[in-house]
N, C-alpha and C positions, 0 to 999 in steps of 0.2 A: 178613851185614850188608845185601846189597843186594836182600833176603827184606823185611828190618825197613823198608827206605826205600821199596820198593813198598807197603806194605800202610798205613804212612802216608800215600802220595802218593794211593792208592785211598782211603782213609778221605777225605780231606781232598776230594776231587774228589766222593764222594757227598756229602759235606757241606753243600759248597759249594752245589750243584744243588739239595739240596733246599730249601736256606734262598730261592734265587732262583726255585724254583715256586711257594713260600709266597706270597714277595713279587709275583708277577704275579697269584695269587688274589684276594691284598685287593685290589689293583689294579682287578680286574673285580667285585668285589663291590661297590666304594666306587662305581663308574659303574652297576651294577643298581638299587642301595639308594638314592638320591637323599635329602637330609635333608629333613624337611618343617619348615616355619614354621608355628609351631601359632597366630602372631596374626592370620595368615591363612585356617586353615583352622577348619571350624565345630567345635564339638565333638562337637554333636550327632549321630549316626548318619543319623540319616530326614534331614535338612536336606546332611550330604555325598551322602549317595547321590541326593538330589533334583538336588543341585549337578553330579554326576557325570553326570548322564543328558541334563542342558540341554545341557553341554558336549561328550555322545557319548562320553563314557570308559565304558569297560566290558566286557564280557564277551560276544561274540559267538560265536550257534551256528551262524553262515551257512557256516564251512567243515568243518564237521564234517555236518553236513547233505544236503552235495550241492548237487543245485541244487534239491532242494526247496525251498519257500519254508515257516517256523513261520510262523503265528498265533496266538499267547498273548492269551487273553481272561480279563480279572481280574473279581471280583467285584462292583467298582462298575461296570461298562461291561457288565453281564450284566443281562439288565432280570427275569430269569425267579427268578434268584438274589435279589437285594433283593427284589424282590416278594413271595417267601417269607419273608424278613427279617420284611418291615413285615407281613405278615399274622400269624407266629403269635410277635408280641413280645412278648404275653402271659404267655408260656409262659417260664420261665428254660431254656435248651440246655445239654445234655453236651456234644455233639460238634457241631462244626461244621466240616468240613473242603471245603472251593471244589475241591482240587485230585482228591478221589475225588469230590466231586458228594453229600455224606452231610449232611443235617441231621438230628439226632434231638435230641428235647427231654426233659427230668426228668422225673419223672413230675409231673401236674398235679391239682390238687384244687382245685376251684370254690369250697370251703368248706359248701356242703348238705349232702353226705354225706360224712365223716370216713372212712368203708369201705371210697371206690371213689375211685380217681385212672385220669387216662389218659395213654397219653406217644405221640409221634407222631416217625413217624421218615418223612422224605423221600426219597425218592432221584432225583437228577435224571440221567432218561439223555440228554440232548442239552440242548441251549442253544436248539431252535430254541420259538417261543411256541406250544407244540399240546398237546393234553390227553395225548399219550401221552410227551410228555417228561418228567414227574414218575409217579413211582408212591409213591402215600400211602398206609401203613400205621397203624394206630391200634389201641393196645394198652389193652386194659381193667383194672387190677387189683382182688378185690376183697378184702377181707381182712376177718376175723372177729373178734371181741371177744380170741382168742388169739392175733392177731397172727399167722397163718396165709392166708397169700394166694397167692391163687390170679390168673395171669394166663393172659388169651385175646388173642388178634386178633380185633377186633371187625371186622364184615362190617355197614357201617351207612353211610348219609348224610352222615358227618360227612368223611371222606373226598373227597367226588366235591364236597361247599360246598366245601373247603379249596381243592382244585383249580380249580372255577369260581372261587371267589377272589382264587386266586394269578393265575390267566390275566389275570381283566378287567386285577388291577392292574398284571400285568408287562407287557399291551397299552399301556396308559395310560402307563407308564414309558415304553416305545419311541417312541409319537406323541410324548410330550416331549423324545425325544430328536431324532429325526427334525424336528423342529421348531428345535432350537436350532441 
């Protein structure tokens, strides 16, 4: 009998303990989880995260880092980047991605010749404004009555205009910024 009244008294004593750890977890969850008031806060995503960033909430890489210091430079505050934008807008873009530095655009047809399309792909290797920070590729395709085409890299002038183009205007961007 006193086999039966231990293994009760041991039953009863895990029991107990576990029910009282449960209860200290919600405990620390209900003070993690805070409830939110939704007439307060926005719905919209872009407008909390705008709201979050006035106010300094967030997500900092400062101690993971060291004492380096990040410098995060986005696409509108990039004068070399828009200025590619506004130059080949013409053209509808596959891929646009800031954070590999890649613009490449559809292929494009002027409408003269139904045969030949070209497509133009960027790559930006620095941010600073100098002819060797972009390299611009330009791809020819032409295709035959059988829908059989053939593509090349064209080695042409239309390339080093692009460039000169993109420069003057991401110069021009910079003075206006530099200005404001």
């Amino acid at each position: 009998m006193n086999l039966k009244k231990l293994l009760r008294l041991t039953f009863i004593v895990a029991l107990t303990t576990i029910f009282l750890i449960g209860c200290s977890t919600v405990d620390r969850l209900k003070s993690v989880r805070k409830p939110v008031d939704l007439t307060k806060e926005p719905l919209d995503p872009d407008e909390r995260a705008k709201r979050n960033i006035a106010e300094g909430r967030g997500i900092s890489l400062k101690n993971l880092a060291g004492n380096r210091s990040t410098n995060y430079e986005f696409s509108t505050s990039n004068p070399l980047w828009r200025a590619t934008l506004d130059i080949i807008d013409f053209i509808p873009l596959t891929t646009v991605d800031y954070s590999g530095g890649l613009i490449i655009s559809d292929w494009y047809n002027d409408g003269k010749n139904e045969n030949e399309a070209i497509k133009i792909s960027v790559r930006f290797m620095s941010n600073e404004i100098r002819a060797d920070s972009l390299k611009i590729q330009v791809f020819k395709k032409n295709c035959s009555a059988q829908n059989n085409c053939a593509t090349n890299l064209v080695v042409s002038s239309i390339s080093e205009e692009l460039i000169r183009s993109i420069l003057t205007k991401a110069a021009e961007l910079d003075r206006d910024k530099i200005k404001k």
